[in-house]
N, C-alpha and C positions, 0 to 999 in steps of 0.2 A: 596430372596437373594439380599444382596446391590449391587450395582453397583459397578465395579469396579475403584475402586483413580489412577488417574494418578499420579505416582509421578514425584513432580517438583522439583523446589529450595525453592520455596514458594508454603504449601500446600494450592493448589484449583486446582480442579476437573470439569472437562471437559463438566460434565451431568450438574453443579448447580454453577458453579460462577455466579454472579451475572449481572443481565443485567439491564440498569436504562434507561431511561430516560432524554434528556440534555434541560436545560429550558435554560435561561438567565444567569444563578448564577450554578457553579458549591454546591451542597454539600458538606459537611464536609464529609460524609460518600464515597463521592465518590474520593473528595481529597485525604482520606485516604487510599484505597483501590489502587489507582493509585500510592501514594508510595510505598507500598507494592510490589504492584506485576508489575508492569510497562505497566499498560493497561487497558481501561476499555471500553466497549459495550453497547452502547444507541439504546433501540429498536425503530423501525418507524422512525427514523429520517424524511424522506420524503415519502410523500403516492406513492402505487402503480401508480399510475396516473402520476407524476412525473417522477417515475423509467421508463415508457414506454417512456415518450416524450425524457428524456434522452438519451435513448438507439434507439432510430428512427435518434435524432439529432448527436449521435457519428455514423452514417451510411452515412450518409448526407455527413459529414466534412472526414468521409474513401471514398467516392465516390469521390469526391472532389480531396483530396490526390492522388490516383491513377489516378486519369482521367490529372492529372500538372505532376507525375513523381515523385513526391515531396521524397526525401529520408532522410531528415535531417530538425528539425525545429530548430530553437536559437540553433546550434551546436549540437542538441541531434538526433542520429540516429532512424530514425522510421521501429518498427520492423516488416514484414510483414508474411505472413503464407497463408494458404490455408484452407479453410474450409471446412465443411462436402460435400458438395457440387460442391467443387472442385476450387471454385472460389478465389480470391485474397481477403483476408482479412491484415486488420490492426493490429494486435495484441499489439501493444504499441504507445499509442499514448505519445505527451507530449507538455504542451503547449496549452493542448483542449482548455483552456480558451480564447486562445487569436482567437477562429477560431467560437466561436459562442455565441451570446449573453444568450442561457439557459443556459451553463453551468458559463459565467460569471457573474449571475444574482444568481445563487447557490453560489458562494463564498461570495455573497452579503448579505448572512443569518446570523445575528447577533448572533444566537446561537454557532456560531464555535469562536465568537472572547470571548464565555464564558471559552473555554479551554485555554486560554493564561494565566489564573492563573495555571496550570497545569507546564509552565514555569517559571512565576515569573519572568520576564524579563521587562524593564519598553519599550524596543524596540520591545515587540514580536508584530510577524505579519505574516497574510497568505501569503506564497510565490508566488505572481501571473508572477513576473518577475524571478523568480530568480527558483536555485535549476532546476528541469524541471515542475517546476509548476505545473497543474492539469495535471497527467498523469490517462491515462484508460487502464489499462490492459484486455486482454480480453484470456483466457486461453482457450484451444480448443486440447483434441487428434485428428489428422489424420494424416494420411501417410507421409503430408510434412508439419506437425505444426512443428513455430520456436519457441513458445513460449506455454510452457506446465506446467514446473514446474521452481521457484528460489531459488538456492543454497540458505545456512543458511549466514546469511551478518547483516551487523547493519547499520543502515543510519548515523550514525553520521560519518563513514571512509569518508564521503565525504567532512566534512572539511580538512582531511589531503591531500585532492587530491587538494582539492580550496588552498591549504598553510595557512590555517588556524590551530589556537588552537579547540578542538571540544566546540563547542558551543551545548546550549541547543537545543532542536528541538523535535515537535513531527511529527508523519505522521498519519493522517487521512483518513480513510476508507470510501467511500461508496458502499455498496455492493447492485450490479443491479443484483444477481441472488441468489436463494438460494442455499447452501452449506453447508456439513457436515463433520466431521472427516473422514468418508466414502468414501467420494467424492474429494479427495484431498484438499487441499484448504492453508487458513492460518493456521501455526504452529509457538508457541512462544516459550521462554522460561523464565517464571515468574520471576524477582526478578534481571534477568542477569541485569536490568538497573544502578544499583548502587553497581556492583560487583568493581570494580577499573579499571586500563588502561589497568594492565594484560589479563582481561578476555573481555574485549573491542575489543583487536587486536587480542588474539588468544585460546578463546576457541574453531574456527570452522576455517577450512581452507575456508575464503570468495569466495563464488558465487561454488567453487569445490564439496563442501561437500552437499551431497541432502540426507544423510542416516537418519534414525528416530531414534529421540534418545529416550530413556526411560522418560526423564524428561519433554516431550514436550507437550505444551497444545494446540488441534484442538478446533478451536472455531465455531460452526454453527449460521451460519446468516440465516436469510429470506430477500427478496431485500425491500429495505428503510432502514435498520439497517446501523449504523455507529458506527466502532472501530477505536479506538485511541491507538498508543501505542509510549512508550517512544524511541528516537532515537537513543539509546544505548542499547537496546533489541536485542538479537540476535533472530533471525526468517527466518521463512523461505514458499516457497510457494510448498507445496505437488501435486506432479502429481496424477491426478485422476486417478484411478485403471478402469473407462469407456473408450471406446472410441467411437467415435462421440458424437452426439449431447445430450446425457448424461453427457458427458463429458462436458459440456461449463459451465464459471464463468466469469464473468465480474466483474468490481470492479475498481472505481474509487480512486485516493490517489491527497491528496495537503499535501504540508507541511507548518509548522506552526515553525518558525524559527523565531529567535532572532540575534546579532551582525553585523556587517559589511556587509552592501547595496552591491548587488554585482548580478546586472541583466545581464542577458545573450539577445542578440538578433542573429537577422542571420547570424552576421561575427563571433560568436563564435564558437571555437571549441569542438570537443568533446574530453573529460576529458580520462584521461588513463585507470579509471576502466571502463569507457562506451565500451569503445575496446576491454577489455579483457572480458566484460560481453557476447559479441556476439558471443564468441566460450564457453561459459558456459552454456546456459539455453536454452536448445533444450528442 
């Protein structure tokens, strides 16, 4: 029996899109494939060995956090939660870069400034100041998790909240655990990236709507893998049907932005959807 086709907007299929590889030089094929569907998934990006030291040193800079009180970095509020074990965890960091030299040393990998043809921008650039920089999500069911699953939303409404025109952008993936359709995770929807303004601002009620749609494509990572997807993609992040420590996904995002320099530090505030996001994504 085949497998069953998810239907999208753009037909590819959950079991067999393609997964590449990201060298120095994007491909033609993957250029291609990244217009199309507004995404694409490079295995291994970083070795196992990597993903551990990462994931020791995002505990280090959450030890850290809570031991100062710390509740807001450059204006962006840090979300906290409880873990399988009952204890205080970090669930959203943002900004990690500016709090330890591994992961500042990871933005330093010339292989991600190979996706800036993907914008075509002669400004693009990884956002280490700006946007909330390297955030680490860290998803987790239990009884008092604040951060489990994220409404369907697009990154690019953040220019309209900065009073900007939307500019290009992507958001980049690294994924510190593996995950599957099964297990909640990332959900896109192919091709919305160059749908027009209409379907930009309202084919989803932002950060409210967490319901599955038909057209939606679950992507499975193993940890070191890194996806990209366009900033006008609607997406969204799936609660895992586990709870506890089946339940846990980690995953790291930076963005890759273009137009008007516009870094945040400690006296900035947080942005109007950051406020309304905190009573959305329990």
């Amino acid at each position: 029996m085949m497998p069953e086709q998810v239907e999208t907007d753009k037909s590819v299929r959950s079991d067999s899109y393609p997964r590449f590889t990201l060298g120095n030089k994007l491909t033609e094929e993957q250029l291609k494939f990244f217009d199309t569907y507004g995404f694409l998934h490079f295995k291994n990006f970083v070795s196992k060995e990597a993903v551990a030291e990462m994931l020791s040193e995002s505990q280090r800079v959450q030890d850290q956090w809570i031991a100062e009180g710390r509740k807001m970095v450059n204006g962006v509020p840090i979300k906290f939660g409880t873990d399988v074990d009952g204890k205080t965890i970090v669930q959203r960091f943002a900004f990690l870069n500016h709090f330890s030299p591994v992961f500042e040393e990871f933005l330093k990998d010339p292989r991600l400034e190979a996706l800036f043809d993907l914008i075509g921008a002669p400004d693009s650039r990884i956002g280490i100041n700006e946007k909330d920089g390297l955030v680490f999500n860290h998803y987790v069911n239990t009884a008092n998790s604040n951060y489990s699953q994220l409404g369907w939303h697009t990154d690019a409404l953040r220019d309209i909240f900065y009073g900007n025109k939307i500019m290009p952008m992507l958001n980049v993936g690294l994924h510190l655990d593996a995950s599957s359709p099964a297990n909640g995770g990332l959900r896109i929807l192919p091709g919305t990236h160059n749908k027009g303004i209409a379907t930009l601002l309202f084919r989803k009620v932002y950060y409210l709507s967490n319901k599955a749609d038909k057209k939606e494509l679950g992507l499975t990572v193993d940890p070191g893998d890194l996806t990209v997807h366009d900033g006008r993609i609607w997406h969204r992040v799936a609660q895992s049907p586990f709870f506890g420590e089946k339940s846990r996904r980690r995953v790291m995002y930076i963005p890759i932005i273009s137009g008007k320099y516009q870094p945040r530090d400690e006296s900035s505030k947080p942005l109007l959807y950051q406020r309304f996001q905190s009573i959305t994504d329990k």
